[in-house]
Chimera marker file (.cmm) of the C-alpha trace (Angstrom):
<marker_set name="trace">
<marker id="1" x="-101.595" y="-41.765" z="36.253" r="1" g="1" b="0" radius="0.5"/>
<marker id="2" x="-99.402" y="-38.646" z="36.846" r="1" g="1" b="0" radius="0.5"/>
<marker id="3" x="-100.673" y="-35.376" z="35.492" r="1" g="1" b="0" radius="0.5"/>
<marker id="4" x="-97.818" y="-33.168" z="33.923" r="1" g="1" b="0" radius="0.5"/>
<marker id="5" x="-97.522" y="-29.756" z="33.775" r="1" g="1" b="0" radius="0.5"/>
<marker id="6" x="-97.194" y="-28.101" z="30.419" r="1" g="1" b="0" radius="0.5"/>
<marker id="7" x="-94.148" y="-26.368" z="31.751" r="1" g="1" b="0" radius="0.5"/>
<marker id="8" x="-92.614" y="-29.182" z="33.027" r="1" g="1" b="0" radius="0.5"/>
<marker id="9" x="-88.486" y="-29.665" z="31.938" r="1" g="1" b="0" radius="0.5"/>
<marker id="10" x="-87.291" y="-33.002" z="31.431" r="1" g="1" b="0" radius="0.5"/>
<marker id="11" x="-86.924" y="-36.190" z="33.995" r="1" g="1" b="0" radius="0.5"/>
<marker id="12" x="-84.131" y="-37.431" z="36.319" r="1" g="1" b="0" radius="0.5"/>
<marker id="13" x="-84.158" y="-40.522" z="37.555" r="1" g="1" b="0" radius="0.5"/>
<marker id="14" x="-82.926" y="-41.264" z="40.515" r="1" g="1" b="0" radius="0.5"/>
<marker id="15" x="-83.335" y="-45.194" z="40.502" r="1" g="1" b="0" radius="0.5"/>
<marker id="16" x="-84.829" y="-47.087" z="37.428" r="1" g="1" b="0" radius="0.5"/>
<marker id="17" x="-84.975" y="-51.451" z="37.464" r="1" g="1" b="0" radius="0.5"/>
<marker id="18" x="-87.989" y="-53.046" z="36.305" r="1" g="1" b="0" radius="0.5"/>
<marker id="19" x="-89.421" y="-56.404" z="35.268" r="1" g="1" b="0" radius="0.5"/>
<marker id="20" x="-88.677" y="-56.257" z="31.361" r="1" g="1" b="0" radius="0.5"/>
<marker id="21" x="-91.682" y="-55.963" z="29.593" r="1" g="1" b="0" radius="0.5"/>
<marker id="22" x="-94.093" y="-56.651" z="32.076" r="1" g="1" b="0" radius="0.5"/>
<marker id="23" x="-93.235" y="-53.695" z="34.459" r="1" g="1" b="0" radius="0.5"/>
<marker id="24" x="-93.701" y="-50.063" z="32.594" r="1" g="1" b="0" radius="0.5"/>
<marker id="25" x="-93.674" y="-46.724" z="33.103" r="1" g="1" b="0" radius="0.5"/>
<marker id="26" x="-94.668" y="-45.221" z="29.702" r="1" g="1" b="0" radius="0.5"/>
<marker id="27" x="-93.599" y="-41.522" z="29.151" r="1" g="1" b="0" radius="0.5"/>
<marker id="28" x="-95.147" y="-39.315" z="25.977" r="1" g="1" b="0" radius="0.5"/>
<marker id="29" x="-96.073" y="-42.764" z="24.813" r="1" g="1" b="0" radius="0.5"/>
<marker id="30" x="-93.262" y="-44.635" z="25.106" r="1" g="1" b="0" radius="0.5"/>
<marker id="31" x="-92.257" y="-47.906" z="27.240" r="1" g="1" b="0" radius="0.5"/>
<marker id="32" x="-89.109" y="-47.676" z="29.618" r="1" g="1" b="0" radius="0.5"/>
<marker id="33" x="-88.723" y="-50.954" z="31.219" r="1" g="1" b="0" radius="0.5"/>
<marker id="34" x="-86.312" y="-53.344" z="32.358" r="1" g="1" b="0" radius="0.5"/>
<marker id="35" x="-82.697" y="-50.513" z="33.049" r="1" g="1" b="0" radius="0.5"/>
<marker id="36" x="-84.094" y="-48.449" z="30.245" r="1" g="1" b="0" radius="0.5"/>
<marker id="37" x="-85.086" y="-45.138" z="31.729" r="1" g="1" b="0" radius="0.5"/>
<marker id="38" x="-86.933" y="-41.543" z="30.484" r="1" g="1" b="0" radius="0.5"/>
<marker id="39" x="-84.140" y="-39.989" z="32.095" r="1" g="1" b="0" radius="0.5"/>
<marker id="40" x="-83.739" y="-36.771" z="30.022" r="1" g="1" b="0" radius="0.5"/>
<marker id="41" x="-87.515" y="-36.790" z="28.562" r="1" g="1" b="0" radius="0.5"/>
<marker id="42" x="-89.225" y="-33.781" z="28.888" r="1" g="1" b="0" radius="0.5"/>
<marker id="43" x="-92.836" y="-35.435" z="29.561" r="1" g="1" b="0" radius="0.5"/>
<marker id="44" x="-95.947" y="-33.873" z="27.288" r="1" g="1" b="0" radius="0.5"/>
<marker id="45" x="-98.517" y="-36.055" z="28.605" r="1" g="1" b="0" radius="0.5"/>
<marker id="46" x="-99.702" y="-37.557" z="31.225" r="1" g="1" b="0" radius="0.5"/>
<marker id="47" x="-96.993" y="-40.734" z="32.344" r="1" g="1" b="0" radius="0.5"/>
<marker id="48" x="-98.744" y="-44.351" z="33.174" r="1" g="1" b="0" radius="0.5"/>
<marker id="49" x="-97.432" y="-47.098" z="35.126" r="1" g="1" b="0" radius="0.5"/>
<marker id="50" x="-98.364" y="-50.958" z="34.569" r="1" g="1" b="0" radius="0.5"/>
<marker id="51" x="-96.987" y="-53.579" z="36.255" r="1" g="1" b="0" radius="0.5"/>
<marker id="52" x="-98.202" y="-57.578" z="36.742" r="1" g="1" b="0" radius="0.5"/>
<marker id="53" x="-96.960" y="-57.687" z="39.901" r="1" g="1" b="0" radius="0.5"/>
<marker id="54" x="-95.369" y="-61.142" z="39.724" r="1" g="1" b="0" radius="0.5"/>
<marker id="55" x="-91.488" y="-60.618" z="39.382" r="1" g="1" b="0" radius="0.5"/>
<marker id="56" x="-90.623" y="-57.245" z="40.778" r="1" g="1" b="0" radius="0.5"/>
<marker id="57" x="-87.344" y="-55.202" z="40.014" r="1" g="1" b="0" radius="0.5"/>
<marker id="58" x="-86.148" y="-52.482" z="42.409" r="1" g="1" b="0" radius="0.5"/>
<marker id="59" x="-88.888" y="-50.306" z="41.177" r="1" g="1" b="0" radius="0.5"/>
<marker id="60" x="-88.247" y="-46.617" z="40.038" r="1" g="1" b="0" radius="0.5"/>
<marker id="61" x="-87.704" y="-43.006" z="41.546" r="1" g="1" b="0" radius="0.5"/>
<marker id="62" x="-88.176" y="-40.183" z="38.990" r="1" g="1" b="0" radius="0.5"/>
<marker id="63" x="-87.836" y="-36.281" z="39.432" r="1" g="1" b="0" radius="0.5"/>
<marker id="64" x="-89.252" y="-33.462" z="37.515" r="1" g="1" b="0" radius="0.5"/>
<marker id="65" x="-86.907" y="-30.787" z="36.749" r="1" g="1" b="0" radius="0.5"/>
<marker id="66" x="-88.820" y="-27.769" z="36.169" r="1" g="1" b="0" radius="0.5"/>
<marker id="67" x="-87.677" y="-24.845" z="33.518" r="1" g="1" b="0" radius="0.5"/>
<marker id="68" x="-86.376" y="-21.664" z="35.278" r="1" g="1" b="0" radius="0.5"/>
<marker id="69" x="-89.154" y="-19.464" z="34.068" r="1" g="1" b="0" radius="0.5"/>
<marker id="70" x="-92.073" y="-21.554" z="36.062" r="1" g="1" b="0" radius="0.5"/>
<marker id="71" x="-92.086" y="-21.710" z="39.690" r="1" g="1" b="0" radius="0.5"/>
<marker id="72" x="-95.174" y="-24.035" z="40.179" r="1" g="1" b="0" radius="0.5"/>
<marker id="73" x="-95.912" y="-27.450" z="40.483" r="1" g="1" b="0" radius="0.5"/>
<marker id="74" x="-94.734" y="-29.708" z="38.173" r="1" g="1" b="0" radius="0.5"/>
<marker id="75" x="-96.453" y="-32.948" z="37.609" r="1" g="1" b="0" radius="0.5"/>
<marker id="76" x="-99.017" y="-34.808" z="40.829" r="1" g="1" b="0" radius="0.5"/>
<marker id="77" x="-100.215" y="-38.202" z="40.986" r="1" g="1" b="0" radius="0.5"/>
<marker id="78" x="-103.995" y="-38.090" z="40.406" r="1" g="1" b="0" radius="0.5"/>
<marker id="79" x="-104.650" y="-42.429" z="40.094" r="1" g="1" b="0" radius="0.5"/>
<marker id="80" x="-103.292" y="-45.274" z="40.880" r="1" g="1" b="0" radius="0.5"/>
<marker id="81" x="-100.427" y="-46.661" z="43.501" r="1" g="1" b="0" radius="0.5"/>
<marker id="82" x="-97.566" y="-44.584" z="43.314" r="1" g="1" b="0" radius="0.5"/>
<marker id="83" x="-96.467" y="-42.218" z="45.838" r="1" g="1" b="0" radius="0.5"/>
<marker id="84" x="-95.119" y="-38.726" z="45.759" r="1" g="1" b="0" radius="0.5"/>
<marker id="85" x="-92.201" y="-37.112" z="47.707" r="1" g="1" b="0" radius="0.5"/>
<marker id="86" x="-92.082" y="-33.265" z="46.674" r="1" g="1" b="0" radius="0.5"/>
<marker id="87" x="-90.807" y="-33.229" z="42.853" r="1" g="1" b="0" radius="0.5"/>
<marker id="88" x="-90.605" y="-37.008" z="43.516" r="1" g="1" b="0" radius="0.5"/>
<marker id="89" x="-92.475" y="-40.133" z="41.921" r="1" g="1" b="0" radius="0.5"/>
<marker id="90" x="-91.766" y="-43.481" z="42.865" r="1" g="1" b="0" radius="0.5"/>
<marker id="91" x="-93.278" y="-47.340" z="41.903" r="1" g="1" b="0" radius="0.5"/>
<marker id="92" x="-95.420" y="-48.583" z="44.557" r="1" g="1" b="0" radius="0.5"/>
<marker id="93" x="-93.227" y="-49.745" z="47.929" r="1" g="1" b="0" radius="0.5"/>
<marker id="94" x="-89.958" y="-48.337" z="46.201" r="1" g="1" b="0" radius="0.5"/>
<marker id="95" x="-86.977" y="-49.146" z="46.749" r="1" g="1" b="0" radius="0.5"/>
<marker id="96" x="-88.172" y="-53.091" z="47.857" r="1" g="1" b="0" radius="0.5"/>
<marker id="97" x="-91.153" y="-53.006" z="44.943" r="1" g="1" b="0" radius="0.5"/>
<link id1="1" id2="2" r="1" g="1" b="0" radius="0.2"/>
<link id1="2" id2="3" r="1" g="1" b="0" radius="0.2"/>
<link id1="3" id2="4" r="1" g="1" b="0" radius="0.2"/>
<link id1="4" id2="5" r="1" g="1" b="0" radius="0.2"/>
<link id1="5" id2="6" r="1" g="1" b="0" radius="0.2"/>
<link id1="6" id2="7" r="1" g="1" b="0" radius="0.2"/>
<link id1="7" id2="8" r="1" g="1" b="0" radius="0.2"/>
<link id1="8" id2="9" r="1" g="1" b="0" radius="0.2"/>
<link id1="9" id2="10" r="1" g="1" b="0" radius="0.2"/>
<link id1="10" id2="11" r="1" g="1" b="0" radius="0.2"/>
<link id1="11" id2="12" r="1" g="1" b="0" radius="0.2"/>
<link id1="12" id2="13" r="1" g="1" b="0" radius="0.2"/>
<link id1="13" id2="14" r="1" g="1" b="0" radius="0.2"/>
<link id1="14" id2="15" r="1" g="1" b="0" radius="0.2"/>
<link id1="15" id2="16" r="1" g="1" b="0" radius="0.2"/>
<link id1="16" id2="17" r="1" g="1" b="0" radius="0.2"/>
<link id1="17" id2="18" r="1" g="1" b="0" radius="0.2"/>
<link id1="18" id2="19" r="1" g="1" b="0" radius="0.2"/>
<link id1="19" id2="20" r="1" g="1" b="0" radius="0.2"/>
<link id1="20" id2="21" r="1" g="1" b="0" radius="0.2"/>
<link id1="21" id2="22" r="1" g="1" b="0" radius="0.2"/>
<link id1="22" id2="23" r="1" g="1" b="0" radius="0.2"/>
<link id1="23" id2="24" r="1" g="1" b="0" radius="0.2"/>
<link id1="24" id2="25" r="1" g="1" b="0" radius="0.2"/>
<link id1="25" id2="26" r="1" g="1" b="0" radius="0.2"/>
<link id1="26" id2="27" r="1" g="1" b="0" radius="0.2"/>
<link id1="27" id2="28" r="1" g="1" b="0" radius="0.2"/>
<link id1="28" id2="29" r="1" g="1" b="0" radius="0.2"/>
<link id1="29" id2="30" r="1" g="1" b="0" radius="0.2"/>
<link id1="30" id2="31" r="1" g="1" b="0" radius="0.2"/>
<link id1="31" id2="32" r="1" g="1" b="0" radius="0.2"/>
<link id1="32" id2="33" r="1" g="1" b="0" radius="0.2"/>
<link id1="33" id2="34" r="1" g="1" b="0" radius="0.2"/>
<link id1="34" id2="35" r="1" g="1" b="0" radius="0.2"/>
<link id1="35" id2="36" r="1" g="1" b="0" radius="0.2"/>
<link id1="36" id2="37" r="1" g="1" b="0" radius="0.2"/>
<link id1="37" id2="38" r="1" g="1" b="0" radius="0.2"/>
<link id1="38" id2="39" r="1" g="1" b="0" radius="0.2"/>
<link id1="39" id2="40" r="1" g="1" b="0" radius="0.2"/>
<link id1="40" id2="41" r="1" g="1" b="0" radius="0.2"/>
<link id1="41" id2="42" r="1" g="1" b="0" radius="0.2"/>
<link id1="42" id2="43" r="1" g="1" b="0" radius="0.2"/>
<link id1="43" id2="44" r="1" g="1" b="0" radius="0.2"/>
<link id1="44" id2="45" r="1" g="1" b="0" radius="0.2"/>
<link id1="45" id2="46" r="1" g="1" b="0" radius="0.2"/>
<link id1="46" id2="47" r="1" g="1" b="0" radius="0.2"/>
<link id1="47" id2="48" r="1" g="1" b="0" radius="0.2"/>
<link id1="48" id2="49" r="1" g="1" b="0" radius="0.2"/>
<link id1="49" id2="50" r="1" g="1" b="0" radius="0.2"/>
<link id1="50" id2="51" r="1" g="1" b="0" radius="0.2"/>
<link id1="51" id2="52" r="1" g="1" b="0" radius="0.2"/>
<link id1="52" id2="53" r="1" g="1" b="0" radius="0.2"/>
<link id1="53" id2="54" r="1" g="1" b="0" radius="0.2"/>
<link id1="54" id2="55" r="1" g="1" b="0" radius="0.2"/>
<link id1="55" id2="56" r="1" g="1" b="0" radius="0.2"/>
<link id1="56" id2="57" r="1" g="1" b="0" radius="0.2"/>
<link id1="57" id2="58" r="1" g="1" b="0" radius="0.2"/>
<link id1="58" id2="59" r="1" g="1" b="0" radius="0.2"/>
<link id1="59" id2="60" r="1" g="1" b="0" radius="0.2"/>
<link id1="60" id2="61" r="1" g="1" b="0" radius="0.2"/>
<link id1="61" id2="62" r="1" g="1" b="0" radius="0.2"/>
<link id1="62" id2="63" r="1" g="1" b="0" radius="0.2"/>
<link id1="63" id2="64" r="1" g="1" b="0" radius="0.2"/>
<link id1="64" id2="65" r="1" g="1" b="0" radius="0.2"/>
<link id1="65" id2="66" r="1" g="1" b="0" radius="0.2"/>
<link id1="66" id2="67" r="1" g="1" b="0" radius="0.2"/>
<link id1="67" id2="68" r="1" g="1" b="0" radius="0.2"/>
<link id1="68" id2="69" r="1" g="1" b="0" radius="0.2"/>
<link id1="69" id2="70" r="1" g="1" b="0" radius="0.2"/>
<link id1="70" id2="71" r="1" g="1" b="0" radius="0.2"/>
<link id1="71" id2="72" r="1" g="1" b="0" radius="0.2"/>
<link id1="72" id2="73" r="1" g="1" b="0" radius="0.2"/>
<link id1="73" id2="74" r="1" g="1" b="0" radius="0.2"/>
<link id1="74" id2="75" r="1" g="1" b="0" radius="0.2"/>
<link id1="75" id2="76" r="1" g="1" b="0" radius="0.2"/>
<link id1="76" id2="77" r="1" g="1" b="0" radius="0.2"/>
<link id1="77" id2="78" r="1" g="1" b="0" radius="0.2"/>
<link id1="78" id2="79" r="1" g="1" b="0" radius="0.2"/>
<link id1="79" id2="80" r="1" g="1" b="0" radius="0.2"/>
<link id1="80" id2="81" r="1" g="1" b="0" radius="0.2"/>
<link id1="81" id2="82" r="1" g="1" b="0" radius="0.2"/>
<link id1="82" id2="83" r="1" g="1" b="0" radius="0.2"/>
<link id1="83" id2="84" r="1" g="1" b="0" radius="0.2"/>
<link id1="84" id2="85" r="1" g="1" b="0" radius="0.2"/>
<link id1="85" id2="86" r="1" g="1" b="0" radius="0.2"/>
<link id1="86" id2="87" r="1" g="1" b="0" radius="0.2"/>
<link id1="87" id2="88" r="1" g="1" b="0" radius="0.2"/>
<link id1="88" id2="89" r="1" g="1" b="0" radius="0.2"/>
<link id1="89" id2="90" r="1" g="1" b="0" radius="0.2"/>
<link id1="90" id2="91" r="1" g="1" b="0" radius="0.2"/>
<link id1="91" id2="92" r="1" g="1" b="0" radius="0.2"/>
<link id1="92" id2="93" r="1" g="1" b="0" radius="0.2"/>
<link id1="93" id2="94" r="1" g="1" b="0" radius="0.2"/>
<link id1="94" id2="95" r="1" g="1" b="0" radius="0.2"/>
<link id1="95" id2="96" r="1" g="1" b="0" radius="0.2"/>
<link id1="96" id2="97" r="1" g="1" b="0" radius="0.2"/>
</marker_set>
């Protein structure tokens, strides 16, 4: 799981290619899978990822881009086997997945 911050402005995504359907990062909710990315989604909860492992994409590398008015941190990983870079996410073993 990755916690977001309540102040947190919405996602960039620097690389996005998942297994469709069976690889998914699911943002306030919703499923992006396959080349369909959150780019653009200003997260309000907390963003899984669930994967079966078996047929593996490029993986993903998302961004938060905070609001101007909040100078803190913006989302953390608190669960599971993604990694974090700065205001960096990324899939497990990105960019080989």
């Amino acid at each position: 799981d990755i916690r977001v911050h309540e102040a947190m402005g919405p996602i960039s995504v620097e690389a996005f290619d998942t297994e469709s359907s069976f690889d998914i990062l699911f943002v306030n909710g919703l499923g992006y899978h396959g080349l369909h990315t959150p780019h653009g989604v200003t997260p309000t909860t907390h963003i899984t990822w669930t994967s079966d492992y078996i047929i593996n994409g490029q993986g993903w590398k998302i961004c938060a881009t905070p609001p101007t008015a909040h100078a803190g941190p913006t989302w953390a990983v608190v669960d599971g086997p993604c990694t974090q870079d700065g205001a960096c996410i990324s899939s497990p073993n990105f960019p080989s997945y």
